[in-house]
N, C-alpha and C positions, 0 to 999 in steps of 0.2 A: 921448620919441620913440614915436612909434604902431608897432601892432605890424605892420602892411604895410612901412612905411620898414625896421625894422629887419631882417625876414625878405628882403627888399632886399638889405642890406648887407650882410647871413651869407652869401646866397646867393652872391654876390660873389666873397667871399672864399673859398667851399670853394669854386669855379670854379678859383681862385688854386691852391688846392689838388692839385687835380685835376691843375690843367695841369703842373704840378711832378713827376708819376708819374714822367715819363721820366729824371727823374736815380736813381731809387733804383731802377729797371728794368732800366736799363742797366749799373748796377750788377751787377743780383744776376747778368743774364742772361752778364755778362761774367765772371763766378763758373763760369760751365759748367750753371747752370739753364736749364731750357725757360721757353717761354711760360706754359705750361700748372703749373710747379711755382711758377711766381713768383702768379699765380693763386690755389693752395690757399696759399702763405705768409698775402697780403694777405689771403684769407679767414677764413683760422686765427686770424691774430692779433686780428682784427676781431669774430671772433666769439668768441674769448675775453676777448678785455676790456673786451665789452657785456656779457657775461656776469658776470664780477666787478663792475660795476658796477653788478649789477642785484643783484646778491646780497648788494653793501655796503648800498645803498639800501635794501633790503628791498622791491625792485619784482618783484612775483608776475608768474610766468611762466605764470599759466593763463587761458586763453582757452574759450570755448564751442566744447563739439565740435564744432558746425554749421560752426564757421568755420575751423576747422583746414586742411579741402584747399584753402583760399581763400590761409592764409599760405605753406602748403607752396608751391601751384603758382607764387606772384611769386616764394619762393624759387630757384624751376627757371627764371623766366623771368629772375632775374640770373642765373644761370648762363650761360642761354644763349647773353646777352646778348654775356657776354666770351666764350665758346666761338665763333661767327658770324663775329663779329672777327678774332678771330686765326685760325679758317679762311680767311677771308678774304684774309688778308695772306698767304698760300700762293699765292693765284692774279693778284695785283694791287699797286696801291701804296700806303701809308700813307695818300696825302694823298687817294686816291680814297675807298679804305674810311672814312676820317674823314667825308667830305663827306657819302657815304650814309648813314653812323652817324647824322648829322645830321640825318636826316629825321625821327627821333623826333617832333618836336614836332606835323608833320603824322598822324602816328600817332596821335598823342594827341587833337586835333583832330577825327580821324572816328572814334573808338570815345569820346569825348566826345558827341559830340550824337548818336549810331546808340543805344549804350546805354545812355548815362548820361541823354540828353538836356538837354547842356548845351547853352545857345549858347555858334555864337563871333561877336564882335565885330571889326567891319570894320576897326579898329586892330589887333586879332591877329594878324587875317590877313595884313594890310599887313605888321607887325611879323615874323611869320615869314617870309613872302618876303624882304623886306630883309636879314636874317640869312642866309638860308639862300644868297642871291646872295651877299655877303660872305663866307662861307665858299666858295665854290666859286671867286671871284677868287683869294681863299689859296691854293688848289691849282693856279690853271690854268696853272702849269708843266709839274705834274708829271701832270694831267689829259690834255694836250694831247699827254704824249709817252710814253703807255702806251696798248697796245691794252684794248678794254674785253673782260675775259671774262669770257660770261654765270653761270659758278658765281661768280667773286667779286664779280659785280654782287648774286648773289642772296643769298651769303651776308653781304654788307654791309647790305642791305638790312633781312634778317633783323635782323640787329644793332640796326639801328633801329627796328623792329616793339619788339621784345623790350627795349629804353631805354623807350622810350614806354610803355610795362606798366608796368614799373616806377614810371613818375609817377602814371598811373591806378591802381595800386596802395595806392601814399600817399594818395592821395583817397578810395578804396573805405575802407580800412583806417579812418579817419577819422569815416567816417558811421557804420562798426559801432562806434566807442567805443573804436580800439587808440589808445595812443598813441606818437609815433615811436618809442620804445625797443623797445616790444611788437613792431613790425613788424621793425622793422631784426632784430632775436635774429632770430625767425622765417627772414627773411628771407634773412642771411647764415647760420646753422645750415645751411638747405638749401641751399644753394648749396656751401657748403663739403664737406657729403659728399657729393653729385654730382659734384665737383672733385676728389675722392680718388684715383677710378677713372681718373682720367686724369694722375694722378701720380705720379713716382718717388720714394715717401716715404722708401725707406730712404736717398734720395742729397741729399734734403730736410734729411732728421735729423743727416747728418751733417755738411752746407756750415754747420750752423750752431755748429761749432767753430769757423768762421774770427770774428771777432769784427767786420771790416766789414758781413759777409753780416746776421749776428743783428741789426745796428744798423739797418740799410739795410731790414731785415724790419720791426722796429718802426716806423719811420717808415713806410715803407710802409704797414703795415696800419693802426694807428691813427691817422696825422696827414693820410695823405692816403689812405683810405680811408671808416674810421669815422666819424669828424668832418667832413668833407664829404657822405659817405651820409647821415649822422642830419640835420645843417643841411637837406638838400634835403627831406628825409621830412618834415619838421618846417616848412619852409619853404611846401607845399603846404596847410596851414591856414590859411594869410592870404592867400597870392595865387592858389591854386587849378593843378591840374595843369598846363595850357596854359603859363602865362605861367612857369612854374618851369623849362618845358623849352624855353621860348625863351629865357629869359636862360642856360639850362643849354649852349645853343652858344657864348655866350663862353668856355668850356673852351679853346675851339681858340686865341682869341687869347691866352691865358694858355700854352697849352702853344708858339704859337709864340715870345714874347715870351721863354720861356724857353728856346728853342732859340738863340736870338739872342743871347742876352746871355749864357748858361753854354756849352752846346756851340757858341756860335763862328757859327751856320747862318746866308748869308746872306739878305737882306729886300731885295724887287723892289717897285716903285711898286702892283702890283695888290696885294699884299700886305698894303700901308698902306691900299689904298681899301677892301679886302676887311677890314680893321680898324676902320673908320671907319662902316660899315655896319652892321657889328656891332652896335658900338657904339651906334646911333642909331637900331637894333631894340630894342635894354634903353631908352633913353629914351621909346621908343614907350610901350613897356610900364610900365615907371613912370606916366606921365604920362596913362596910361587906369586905373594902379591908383590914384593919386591922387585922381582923379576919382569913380571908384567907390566912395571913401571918401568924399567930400563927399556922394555922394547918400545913402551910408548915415545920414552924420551927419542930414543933412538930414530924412531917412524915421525916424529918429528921436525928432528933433526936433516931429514935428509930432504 
């Protein structure tokens, strides 16, 4: 299996991942944690056991000083990423703040070719709008019957600025020679002590005598944190930032698929179209990486 198909598949799957947060969330949150504590947990755990990981491995944690405020600052823009967010959901509704989250990929797209100078290709484009329409059919329920107010429009928005870093992150990171374990430590380190200051560690330290909480923490941080962070980080080496965070809004049909079939939450016909769409933005997208591989073999070849 080539290595574009496979970073495909992975990608996929920590989507699957990802979209699964809200049982172990709802969880911990139903414990008496904030937002903001359930945050430093998945950070914590995440950043400790890339850390032992790295240290069973004997994978060196030194980087050139030049590039240091480079790892720190994507660490600050995951932070802020989840910080925007759930400011957000203070002044608006889940499925708005979702939708705007969702613009990452258009984020990625113009600080892609402004200063990276990538192109994009007239299927990307295609392929994000197609998606980005598909996710907003998902919400236009709850879209249609909320006022929109200009702080949680801005702080959603942010939300999506600061995802889309994160992938041009993965790509920067890439050309200097880190590889995804280097970035992700970096990465979650900072993020996790910026997330300190905004946590109630001593009521953290102790939810973790209940024995659901500590269990519901481990999953959290490393099954559907780590391991879908590092797949994505890693997954930007074959198919490149754009097409990572466009197949990266499948998250939303994974997180609804599993509101449906675990919490119970009903599914309306735009929901299915807004699923279908989705869906046939990652086919776009495959099927221009596919392509791209043939010209590679081909430029090869010759």
């Amino acid at each position: 299996m080539d290595m574009r198909r496979l970073a495909l598949i992975l990608l996929l799957v920590s989507m699957a991942l990802f979209g699964c947060i809200a049982i172990c969330k709802r969880s911990l949150t139903d414990s008496g944690l904030s937002s903001f504590d359930v945050t430093f947990i998945r950070l914590f755990v995440a950043t400790a056991t890339i850390t032992l990981m790295m240290l069973i491995t004997r994978h060196f944690f030194t980087v050139k000083l030049k590039d240091l405020p480079f790892l720190l600052l994507f660490g600050l823009f995951k932070f802020l990423t989840d910080y925007t967010y759930f400011t957000a959901l203070d002044y608006t509704s889940v499925s708005l703040a979702t939708v705007l989250q969702n613009t990452a990929p258009y984020f990625v797209m113009i600080v892609s070719y402004f200063l990276l100078r990538q192109k994009v290709s007239k299927r990307a484009l295609i392929a994000i709008m197609v998606g980005s329409f598909g996710c907003v059919l998902m919400s236009w329920a709850a879209l249609t019957g909320t006022s929109l107010d200009p702080a949680g429009v801005l702080f959603a928005l942010s939300s999506g600025f600061f995802l889309g870093m994160f992938y041009i992150g993965s790509d920067v990171s890439i050309t200097k020679g880190y590889d995804a374990a280097k970035y992700m430590f970096y990465m979650m380190a900072t993020a996790m002590i910026i997330s300190i200051f905004f946590t109630d560690v001593p009521k953290v330290v102790s939810s973790m005598s209940d024995t659901s909480v500590l269990v519901n923490s481990l999953i959290l941080g490393i099954l559907m944190t780590l391991v879908p962070y590092y797949i994505t980080a890693w997954a930007v080496k074959y198919l490149g930032a754009l097409t990572v965070s466009v197949i990266s809004v499948t998250e939303v049909v994974f997180a609804t698929l599993v509101g449906v079939l675990y919490f119970n939450e009903p599914i309306g016909i735009l929901d299915m179209i807004g699923i279908l769409m989705m869906i046939l933005s990652v086919v776009m997208i495959s099927v221009g990486s596919a392509v791209q591989e043939k010209k590679d073999e081909g430029a090869q070849s010759t």
